[in-house]
C-alpha positions as CSV (number, residue, x, y, z in Angstrom):
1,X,-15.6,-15.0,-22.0
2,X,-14.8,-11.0,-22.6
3,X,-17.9,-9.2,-24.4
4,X,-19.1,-6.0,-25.5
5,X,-20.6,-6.2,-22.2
6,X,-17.5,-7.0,-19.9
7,X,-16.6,-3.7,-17.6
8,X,-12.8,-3.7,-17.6
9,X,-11.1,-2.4,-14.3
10,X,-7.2,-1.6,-14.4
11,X,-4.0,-0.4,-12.0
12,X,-1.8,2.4,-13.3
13,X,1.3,2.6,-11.8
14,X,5.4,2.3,-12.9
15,X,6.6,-0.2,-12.5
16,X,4.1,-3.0,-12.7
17,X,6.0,-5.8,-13.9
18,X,5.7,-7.2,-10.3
19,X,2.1,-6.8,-9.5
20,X,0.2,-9.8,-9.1
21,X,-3.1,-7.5,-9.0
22,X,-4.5,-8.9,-12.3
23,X,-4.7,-12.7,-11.0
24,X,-6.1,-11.5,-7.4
25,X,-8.8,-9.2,-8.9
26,X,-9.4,-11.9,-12.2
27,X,-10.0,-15.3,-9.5
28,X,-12.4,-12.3,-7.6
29,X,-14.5,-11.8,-10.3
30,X,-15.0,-15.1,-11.3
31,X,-15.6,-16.3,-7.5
32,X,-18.4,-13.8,-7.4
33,X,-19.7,-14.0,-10.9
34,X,-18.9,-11.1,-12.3
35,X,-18.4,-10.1,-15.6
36,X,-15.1,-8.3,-15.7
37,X,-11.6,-7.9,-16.7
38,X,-8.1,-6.3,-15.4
39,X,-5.5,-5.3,-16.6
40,X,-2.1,-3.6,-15.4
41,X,-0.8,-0.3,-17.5
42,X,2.7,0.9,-16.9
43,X,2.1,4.8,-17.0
44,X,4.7,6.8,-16.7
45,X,4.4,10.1,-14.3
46,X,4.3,12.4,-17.3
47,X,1.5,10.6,-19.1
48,X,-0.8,10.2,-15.6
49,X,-3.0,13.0,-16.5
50,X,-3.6,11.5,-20.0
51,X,-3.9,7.9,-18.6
52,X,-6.7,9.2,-16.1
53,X,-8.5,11.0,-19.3
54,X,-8.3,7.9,-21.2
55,X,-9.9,5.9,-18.7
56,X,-12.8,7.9,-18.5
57,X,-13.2,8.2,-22.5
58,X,-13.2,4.5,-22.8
59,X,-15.5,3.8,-19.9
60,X,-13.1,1.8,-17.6
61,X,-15.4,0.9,-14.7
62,X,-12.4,1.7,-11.9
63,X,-8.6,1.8,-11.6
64,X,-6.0,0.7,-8.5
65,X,-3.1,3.2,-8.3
66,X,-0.1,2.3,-7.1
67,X,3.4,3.7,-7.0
68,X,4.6,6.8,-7.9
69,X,1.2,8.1,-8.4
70,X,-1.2,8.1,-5.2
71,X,-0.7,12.0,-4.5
72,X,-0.3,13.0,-7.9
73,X,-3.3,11.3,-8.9
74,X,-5.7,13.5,-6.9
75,X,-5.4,16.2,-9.3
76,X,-6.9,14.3,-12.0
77,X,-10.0,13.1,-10.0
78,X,-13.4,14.6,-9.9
79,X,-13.6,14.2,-6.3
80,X,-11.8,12.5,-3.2
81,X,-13.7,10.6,-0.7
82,X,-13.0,12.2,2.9
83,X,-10.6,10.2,4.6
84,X,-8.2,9.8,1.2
85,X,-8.3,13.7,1.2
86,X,-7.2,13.7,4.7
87,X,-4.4,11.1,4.4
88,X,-3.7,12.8,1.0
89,X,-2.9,9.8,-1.2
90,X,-5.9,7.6,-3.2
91,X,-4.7,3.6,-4.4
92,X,-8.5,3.0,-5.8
93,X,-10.7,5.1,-8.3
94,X,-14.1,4.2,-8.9
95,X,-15.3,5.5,-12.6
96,X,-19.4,6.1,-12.9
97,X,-21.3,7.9,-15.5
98,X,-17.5,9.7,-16.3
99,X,-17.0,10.8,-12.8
100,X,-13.7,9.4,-11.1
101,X,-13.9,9.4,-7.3
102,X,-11.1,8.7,-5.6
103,X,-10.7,6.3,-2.3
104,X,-7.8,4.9,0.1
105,X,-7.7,0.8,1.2
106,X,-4.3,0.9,2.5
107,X,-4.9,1.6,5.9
108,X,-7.3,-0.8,6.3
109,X,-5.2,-3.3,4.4
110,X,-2.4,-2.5,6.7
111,X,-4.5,-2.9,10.5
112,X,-5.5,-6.4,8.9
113,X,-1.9,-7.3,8.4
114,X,-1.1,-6.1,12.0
115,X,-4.3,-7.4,13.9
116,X,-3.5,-9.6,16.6
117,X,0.0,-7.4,17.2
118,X,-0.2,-4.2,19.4
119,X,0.5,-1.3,18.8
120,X,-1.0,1.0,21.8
121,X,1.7,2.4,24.2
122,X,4.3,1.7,21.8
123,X,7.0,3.4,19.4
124,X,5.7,3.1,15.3
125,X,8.7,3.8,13.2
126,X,7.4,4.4,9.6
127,X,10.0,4.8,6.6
128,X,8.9,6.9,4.0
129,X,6.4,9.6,3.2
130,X,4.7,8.6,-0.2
131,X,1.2,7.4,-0.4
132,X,1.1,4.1,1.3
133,X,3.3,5.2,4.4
134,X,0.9,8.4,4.8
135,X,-2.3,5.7,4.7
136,X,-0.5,3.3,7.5
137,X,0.6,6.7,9.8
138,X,-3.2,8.0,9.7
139,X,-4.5,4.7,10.1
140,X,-2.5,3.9,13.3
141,X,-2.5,7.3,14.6
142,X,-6.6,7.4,14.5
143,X,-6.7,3.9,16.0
144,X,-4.3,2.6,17.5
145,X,-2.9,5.3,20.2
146,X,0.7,4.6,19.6
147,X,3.4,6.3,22.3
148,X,5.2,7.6,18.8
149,X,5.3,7.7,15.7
150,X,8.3,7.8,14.5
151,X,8.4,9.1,10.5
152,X,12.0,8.5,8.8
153,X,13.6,8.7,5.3
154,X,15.7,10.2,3.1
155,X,14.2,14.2,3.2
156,X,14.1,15.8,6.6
157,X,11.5,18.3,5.2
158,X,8.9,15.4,3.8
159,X,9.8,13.6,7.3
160,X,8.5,16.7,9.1
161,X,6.0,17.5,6.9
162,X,4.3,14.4,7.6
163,X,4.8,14.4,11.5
164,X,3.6,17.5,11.8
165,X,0.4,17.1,10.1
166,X,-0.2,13.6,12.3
167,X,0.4,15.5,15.7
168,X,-2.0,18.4,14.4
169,X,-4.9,15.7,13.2
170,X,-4.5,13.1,15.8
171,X,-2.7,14.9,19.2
172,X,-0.2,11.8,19.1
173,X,3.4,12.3,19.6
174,X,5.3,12.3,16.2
175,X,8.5,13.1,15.4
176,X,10.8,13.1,12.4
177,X,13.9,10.9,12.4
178,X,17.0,10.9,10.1
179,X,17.8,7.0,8.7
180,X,20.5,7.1,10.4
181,X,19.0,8.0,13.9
182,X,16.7,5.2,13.8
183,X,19.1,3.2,16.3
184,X,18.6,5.3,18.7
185,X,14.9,6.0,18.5
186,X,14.5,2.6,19.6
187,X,11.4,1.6,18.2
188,X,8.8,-1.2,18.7
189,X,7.1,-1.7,15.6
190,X,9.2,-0.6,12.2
191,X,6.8,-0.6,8.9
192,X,8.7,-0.2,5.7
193,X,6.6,2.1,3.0
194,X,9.0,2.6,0.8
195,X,9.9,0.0,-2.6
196,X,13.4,-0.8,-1.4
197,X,13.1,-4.8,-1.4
198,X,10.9,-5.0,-4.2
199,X,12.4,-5.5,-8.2
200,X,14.8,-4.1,-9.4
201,X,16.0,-3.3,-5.6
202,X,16.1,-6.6,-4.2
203,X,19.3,-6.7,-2.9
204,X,19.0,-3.7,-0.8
205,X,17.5,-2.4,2.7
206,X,15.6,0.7,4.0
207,X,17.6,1.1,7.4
208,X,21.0,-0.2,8.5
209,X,20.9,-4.1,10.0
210,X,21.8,-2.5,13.2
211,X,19.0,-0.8,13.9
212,X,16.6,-4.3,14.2
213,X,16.6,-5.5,17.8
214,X,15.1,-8.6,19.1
215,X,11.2,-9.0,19.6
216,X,10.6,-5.8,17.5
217,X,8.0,-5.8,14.8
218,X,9.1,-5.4,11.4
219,X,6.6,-4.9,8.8
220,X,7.6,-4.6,5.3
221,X,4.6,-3.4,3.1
222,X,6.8,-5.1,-0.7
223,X,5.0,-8.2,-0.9
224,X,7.1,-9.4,-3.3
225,X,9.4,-11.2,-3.1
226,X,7.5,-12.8,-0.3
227,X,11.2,-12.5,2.2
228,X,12.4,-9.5,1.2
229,X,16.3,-8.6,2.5
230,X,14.6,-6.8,5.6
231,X,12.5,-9.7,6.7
232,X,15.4,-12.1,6.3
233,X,17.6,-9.8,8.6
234,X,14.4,-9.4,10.5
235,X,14.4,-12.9,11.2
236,X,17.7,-13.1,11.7
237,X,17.8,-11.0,14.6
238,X,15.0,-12.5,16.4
239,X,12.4,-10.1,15.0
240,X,8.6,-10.8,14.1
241,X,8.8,-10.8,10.5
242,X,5.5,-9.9,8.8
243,X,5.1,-9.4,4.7
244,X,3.1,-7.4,2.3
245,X,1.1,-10.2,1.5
246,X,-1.8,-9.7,4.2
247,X,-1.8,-5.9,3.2
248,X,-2.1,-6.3,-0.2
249,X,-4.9,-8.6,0.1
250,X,-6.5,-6.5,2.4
251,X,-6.9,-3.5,0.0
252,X,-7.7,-5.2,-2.5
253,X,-10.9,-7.4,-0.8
254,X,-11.6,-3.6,-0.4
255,X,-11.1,-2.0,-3.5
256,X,-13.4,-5.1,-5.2
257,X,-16.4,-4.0,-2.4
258,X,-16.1,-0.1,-3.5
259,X,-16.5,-0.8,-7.6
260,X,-18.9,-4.1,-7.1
261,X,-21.2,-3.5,-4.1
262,X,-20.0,-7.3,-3.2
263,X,-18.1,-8.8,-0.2
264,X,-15.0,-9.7,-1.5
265,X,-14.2,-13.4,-1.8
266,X,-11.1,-12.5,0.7
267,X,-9.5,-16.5,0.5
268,X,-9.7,-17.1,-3.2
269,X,-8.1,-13.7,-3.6
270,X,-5.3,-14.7,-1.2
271,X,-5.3,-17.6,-2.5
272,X,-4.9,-16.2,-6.1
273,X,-1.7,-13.9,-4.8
274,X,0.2,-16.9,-3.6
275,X,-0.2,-18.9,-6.4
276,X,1.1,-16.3,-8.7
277,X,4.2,-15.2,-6.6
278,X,4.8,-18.9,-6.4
279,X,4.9,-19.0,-10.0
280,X,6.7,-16.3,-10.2
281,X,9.7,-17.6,-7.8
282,X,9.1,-14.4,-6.0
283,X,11.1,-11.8,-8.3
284,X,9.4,-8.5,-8.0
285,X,5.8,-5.5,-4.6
């Protein structure tokens, strides 16, 4: 039951029609015993500096962030915690005593959703250069030692941008590629950060069919729908087919640790995001 004494945590994104983050983070707290609440706000890019005010005036305990907001977000924060500053994008806020500080789970989410697939010696091909693709490059590039990172989409200057910064952090090899030249950068793993799969682009794919070979990893960060167009192609062609799912979980289990001090009931919270996509016949990431 909700009281005067219930600490409500949110995610601030648009859109967020599709999230299933309320009924992952709601089975969470009850699992644990906490007395909380979430809720999902659609906040549109030119209210995100009102939202983040608001949340402090009404004492919202912390806040997931989610797309198009992880970089623009930082401006609005009292502080960033290191490695978020480094990567340059933050998907969790914690809110104490009025003071936002500013965190990144993706990366871990995404090694958990590629453990037990390698990644050393090989050629990462990343599309996109938003918050959740920069997360996934750092994390792999810091521990992983990749052959290449390969950084692709649709603005050769963001593409660069966001290679060069890896190779001057990390010393690995990375290099920006045109869409269209992914064919012939022949990579090993591709990792899909951008929304293209998710609602309302279901029907649609990041990189041409041809450029998916057989045994190659593809790892597509939407979540839901659960077989987005990619993965089906994916599996078509003979690749290893792996969905948001496992991420998503993931940074979650470690957003609820950052605002609760608790280890995060990781099952029931899976659990909890398969149940509602199920519900949901899979219609939205």
């Amino acid at each position: 039951m909700t009281t005067s004494r219930t600490r409500l945590f949110c995610l601030v994104g648009d859109p967020v029609d599709h999230s299933v983050s309320p009924e992952i983070f709601t089975r969470a707290f009850e699992a644990c015993g906490v007395d909380a609440a979430y809720l999902a706000f659609r906040v549109p890019s030119r209210c995100l500096g009102e939202a983040v005010a608001g949340i402090r005036a009404l004492g919202i305990s912390g806040f997931n962030v989610t797309i198009p907001h992880k970089i623009a977000v930082m401006r609005h924060l009292d502080a960033v915690e290191g490695a978020a500053k480094e990567i340059g994008a933050v998907n969790v806020v914690k809110v104490e005593g009025g003071r936002s500080v500013g965190y990144n789970t993706d990366g871990e989410g995404a090694l958990r959703a590629l453990s037990g697939r390698r990644l050393s010696g090989r050629r990462v091909a990343i599309l996109g250069y938003g918050g959740a693709a920069r997360a996934v490059a750092f994390s792999i590039a810091s521990s992983q030692r990749p052959e290449e990172i390969i950084i692709s989409g649709r603005d050769p200057a963001k593409a660069m941008g966001l290679a060069q910064r890896l190779g001057a952090l990390f010393g690995v090899k990375s290099t920006p590629s045109s869409l269209d030249g992914l064919g012939k950068a022949l990579p090993d793993v591709l990792i899909n950060a951008t929304p293209l799969g998710m609602a309302p682009w279901v029907e649609e794919m990041p990189v041409d069919r041809d450029v998916l070979r057989e045994g190659m990893v593809v790892f597509d960060l939407v979540y839901n729908p659960a077989e987005t167009k990619l993965l089906g192609e994916a599996k078509a062609k003979g690749c290893i087919a792996i969905g948001g799912l496992e991420m998503l979980v993931g940074q979650a289990a470690a957003a609820f640790e950052i605002w609760t001090g608790i280890d995060a009931p990781l099952g029931e919270m899976r659990r909890a995001a398969e149940e509602a996509l199920k519900v949901r016949g899979g219609s939205g990431a």
